[in-house]
PLY file of the C-alpha trace (Angstrom):
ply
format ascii 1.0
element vertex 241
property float x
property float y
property float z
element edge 240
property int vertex1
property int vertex2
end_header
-20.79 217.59 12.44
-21.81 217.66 8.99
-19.39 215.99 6.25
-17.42 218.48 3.55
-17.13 217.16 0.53
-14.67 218.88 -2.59
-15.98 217.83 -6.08
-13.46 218.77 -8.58
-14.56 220.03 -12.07
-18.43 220.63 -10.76
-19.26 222.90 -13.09
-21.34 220.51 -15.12
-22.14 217.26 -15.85
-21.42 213.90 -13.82
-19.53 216.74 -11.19
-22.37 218.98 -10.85
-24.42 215.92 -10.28
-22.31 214.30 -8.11
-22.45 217.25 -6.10
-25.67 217.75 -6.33
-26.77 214.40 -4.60
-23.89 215.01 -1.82
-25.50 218.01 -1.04
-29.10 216.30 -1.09
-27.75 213.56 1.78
-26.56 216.66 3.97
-22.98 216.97 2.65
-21.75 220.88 2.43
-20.32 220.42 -1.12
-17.14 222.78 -2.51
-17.89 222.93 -6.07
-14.29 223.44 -7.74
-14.54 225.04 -11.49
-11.68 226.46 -13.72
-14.18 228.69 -15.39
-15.60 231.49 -13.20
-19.04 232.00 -14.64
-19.62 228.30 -15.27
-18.96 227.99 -12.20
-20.99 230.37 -10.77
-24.08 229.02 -13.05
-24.07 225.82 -11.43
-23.28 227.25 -8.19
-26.64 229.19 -8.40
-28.88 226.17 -9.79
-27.87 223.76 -6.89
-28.64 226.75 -4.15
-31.80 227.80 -5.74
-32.12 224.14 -4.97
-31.71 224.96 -1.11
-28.50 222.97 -0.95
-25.66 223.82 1.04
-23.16 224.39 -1.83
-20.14 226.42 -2.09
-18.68 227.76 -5.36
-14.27 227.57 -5.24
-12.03 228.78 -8.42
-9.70 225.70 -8.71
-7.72 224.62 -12.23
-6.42 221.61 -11.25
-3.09 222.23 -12.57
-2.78 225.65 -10.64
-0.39 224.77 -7.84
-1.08 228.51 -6.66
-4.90 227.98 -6.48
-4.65 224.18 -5.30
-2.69 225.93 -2.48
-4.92 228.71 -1.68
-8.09 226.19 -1.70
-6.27 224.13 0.67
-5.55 226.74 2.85
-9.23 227.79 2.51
-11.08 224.38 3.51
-8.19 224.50 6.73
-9.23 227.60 8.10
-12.96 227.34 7.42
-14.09 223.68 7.85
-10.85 222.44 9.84
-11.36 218.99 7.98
-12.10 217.31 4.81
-14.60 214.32 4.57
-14.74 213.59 0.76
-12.22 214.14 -1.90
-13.88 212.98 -5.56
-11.20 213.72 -8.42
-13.75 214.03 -11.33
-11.89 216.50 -13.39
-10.53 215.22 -16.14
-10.33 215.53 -20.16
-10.52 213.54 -23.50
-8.10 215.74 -25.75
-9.58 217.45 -28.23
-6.21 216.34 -30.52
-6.98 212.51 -30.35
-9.69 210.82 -32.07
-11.71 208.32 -29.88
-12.64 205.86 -33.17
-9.16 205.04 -34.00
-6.23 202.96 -32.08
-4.19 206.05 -31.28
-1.11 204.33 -30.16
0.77 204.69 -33.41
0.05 208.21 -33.90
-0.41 210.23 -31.38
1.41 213.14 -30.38
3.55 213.76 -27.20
2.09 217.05 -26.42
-1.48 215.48 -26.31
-0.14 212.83 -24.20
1.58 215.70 -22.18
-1.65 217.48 -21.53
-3.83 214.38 -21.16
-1.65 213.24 -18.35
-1.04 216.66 -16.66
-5.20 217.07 -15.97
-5.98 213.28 -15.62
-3.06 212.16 -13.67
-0.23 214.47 -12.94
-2.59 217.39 -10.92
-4.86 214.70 -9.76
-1.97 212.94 -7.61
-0.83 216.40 -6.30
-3.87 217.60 -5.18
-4.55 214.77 -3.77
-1.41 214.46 -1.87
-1.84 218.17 -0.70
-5.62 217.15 0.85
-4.76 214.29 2.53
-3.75 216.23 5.80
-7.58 217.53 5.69
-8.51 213.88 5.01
-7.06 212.52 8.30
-8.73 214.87 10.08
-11.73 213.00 9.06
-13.42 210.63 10.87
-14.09 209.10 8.09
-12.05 210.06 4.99
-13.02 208.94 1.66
-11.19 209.55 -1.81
-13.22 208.79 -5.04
-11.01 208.76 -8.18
-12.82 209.24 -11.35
-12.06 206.55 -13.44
-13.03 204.76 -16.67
-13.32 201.08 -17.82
-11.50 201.87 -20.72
-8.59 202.52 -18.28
-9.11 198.14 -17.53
-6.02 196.50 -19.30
-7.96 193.43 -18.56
-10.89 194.85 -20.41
-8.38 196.47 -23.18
-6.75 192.96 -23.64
-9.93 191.10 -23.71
-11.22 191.07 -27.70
-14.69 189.94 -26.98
-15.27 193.06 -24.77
-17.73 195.66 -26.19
-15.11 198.30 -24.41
-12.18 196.75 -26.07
-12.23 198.58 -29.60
-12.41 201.98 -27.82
-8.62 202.90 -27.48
-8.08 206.46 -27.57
-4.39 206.08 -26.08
-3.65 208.91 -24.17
-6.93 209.12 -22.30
-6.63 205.03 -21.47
-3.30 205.27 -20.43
-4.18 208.15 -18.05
-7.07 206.37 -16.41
-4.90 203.43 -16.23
-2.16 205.46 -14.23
-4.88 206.40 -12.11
-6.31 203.58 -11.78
-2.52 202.29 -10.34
-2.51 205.53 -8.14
-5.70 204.51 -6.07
-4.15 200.73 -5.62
-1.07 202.22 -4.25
-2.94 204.75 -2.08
-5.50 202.85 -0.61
-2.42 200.56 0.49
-0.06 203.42 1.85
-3.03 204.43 3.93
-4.64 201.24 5.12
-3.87 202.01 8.42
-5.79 205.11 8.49
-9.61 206.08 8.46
-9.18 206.44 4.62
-10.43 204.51 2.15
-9.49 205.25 -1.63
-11.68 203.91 -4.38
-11.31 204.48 -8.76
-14.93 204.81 -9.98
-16.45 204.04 -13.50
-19.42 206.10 -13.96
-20.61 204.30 -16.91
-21.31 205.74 -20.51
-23.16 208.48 -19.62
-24.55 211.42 -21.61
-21.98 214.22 -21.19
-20.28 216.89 -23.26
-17.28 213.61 -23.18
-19.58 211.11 -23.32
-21.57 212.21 -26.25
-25.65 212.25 -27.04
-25.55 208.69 -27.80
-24.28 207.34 -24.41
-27.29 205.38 -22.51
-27.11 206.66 -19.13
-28.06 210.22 -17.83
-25.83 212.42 -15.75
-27.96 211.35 -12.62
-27.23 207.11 -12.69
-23.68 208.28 -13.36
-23.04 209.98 -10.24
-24.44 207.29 -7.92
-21.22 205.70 -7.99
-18.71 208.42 -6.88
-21.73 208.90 -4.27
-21.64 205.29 -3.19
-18.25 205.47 -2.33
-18.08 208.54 -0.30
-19.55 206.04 2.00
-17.75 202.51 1.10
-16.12 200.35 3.72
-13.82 199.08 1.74
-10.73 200.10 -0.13
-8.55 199.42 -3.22
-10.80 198.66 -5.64
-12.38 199.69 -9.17
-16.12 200.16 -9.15
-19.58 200.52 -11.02
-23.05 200.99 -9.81
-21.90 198.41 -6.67
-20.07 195.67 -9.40
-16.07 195.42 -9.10
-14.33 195.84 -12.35
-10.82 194.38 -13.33
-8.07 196.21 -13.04
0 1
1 2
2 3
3 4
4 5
5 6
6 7
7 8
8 9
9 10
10 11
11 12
12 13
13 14
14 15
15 16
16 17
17 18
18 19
19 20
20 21
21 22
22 23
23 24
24 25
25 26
26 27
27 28
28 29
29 30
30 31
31 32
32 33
33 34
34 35
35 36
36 37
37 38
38 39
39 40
40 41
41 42
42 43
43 44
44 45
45 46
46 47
47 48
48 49
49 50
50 51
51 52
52 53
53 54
54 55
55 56
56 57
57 58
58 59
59 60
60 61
61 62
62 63
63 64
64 65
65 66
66 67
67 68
68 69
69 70
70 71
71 72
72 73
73 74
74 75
75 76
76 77
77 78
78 79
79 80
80 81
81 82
82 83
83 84
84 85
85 86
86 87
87 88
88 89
89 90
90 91
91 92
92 93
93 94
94 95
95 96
96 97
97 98
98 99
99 100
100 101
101 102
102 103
103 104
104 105
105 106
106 107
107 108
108 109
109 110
110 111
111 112
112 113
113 114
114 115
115 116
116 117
117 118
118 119
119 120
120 121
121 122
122 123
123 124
124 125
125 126
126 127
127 128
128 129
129 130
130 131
131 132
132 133
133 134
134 135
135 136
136 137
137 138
138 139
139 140
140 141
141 142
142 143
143 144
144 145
145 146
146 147
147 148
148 149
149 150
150 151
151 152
152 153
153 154
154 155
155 156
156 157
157 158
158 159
159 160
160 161
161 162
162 163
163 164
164 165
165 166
166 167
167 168
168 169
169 170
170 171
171 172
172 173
173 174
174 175
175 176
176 177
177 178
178 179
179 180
180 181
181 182
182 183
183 184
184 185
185 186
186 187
187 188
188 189
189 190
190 191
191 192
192 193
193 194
194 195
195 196
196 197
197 198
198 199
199 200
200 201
201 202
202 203
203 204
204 205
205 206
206 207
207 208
208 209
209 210
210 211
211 212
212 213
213 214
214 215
215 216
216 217
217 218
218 219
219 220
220 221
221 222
222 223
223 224
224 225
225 226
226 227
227 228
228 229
229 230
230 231
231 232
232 233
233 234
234 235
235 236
236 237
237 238
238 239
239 240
């Protein structure tokens, strides 16, 4: 029986690609979008590809819709195989080549958190029914070194002067989330895994990041087949926590 894989945020960049290569190893990929015709754009691209894709309306912080796509994989797959969490936001209301910690604002901390973290761990929670019905269940959460306090701590890291606050803190949260899901379920065919993509040419990443949206996915797609669990990951390399 084929694997079903949910990519959240898909419309574009590292999530259209990451569904993209799912699809192109035999995965039937739910692409989740917030915005319809975005959606529907990349939907079209990857089937024009011959890929067996499938577009789903899904803002993360929509209990309603979070419900209703749960609901939906239930009654049509029966199962879930792959849960990657690669929605996520840098706020448009915090500057990425400052410190932020003395300045910024609660409400972009608010917001930050509620797409990064907050929806992230309810969605997730809400799946993992589907998940044990895998065989063999595998949760990718999209991460970021800059989320490493080991990195954030260490002054002759390249990483270490990049300290937008709110988005760090949120990737560290999550980065805490996967270590305390992956041990809640290491008795079960799960295995729960943070990713680093890398710096990679996105509309968060910027034109001047070195990798393309294609080396970034390979990790997230890497792990939807990992053996292990609990730990922070690029391109096959284990990162601090």
């Amino acid at each position: 029986m084929k694997r079903i894989a949910l990519v959240t945020g898909a419309n574009k960049g590292l999530g259209l690609e990451t569904a993209r290569q799912l699809a192109k190893e035999g995965t039937t990929v739910l692409m989740s979008s917030r915005n319809k015709e975005r959606g529907t754009e990349a939907f079209q691209k990857l089937k024009e590809e011959g890929l067996d894709v499938e577009i789903v309306q899904l803002e993360v912080t929509n209990e309603a819709e979070v419900d209703a796509l749960v609901k939906h994989i239930d009654s049509t797959y029966g199962k879930l195989d792959v849960l990657v969490n690669n929605a996520g936001i840098m706020h448009g209301g915090e500057p990425t080549g400052v410190n932020t910690a003395e300045i910024v604002k609660a409400e972009v901390l608010k917001e930050t958190f509620d797409v990064n973290f907050f929806s992230l761990v309810s969605l997730t929670q809400k799946m993992l029914p589907l998940l044990k019905k895998s065989d063999s269940g595998r949760i990718i959460n999209v991460s970021s070194i800059l989320g490493s306090n080991t990195v954030q701590s260490d002054e002759t890291s390249p990483w270490s002067g990049i300290k937008p606050f709110a988005y760090n803190a949120s990737k560290t949260a999550l980065n805490s989330f996967t270590v305390h899901l992956a041990a809640a379920l290491k008795d079960t065919n799960i295995k729960v895994n943070s990713a680093h993509p890398g710096w990679v040419k996105t509309e968060l990443g910027g034109k001047n990041a070195p990798l393309e949206a294609p080396e970034g996915a390979k990790t997230s797609v890497n792990l939807s087949y990992a053996d292990f669990t609990g730990k922070f990951v690029h391109n096959g390399e284990e990162i601090a926590w």
